[in-house]
C-alpha positions, -999 to +999 in steps of 0.1 A: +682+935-023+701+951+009+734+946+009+755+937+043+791+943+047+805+909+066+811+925+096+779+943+098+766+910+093+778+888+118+772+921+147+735+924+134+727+882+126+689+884+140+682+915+124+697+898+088+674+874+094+647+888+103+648+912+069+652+884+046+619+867+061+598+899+059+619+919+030+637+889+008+675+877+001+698+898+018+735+903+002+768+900+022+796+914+008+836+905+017+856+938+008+832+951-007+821+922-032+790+900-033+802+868-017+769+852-002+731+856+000+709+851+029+674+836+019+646+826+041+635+791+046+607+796+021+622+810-004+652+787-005+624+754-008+609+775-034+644+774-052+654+738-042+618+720-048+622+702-082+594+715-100+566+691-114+566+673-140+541+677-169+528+644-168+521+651-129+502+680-134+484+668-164+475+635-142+461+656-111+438+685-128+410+680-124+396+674-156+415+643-160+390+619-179+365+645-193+358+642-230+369+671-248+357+673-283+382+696-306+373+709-337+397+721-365+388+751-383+385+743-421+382+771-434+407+781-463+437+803-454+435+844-467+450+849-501+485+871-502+508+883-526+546+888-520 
């Protein structure tokens, strides 16, 4: 992650904006400490966009209603000593 002094930030805005939609978050340091992070619009819906539920998913694959026969192996478990 490139890292932006605040100054150097605000003089150079389109070109911070620019890198964190081709190159990813971009840091912006205040006296030389992280204080923010500039994110593209994708990547901060990727971040924000609860992610879905189980139930969801389970309900839209596309196998939903197929018949799945499952077996369970019966066969005995290996002998060990301790």
């Amino acid at each position: 992650m490139t890292a932006w002094q605040l100054q150097q930030a605000k003089a150079r805005l389109s070109e911070l904006v620019k890198r964190a939609r081709k190159e990813g978050p971009q840091e912006i340091r205040v006296h030389g400490q992280p204080a923010a992070v500039l994110v593209s619009h994708d990547e901060y819906l990727k971040l924000t966009t609860p992610a879905q539920r189980f139930v969801e998913f389970v309900r839209q694959s596309p196998l939903r209603g197929a018949r799945l026969e499952i077996t369970r192996d019966k066969t005995l478990p290996r002998d060990f000593e301790l």
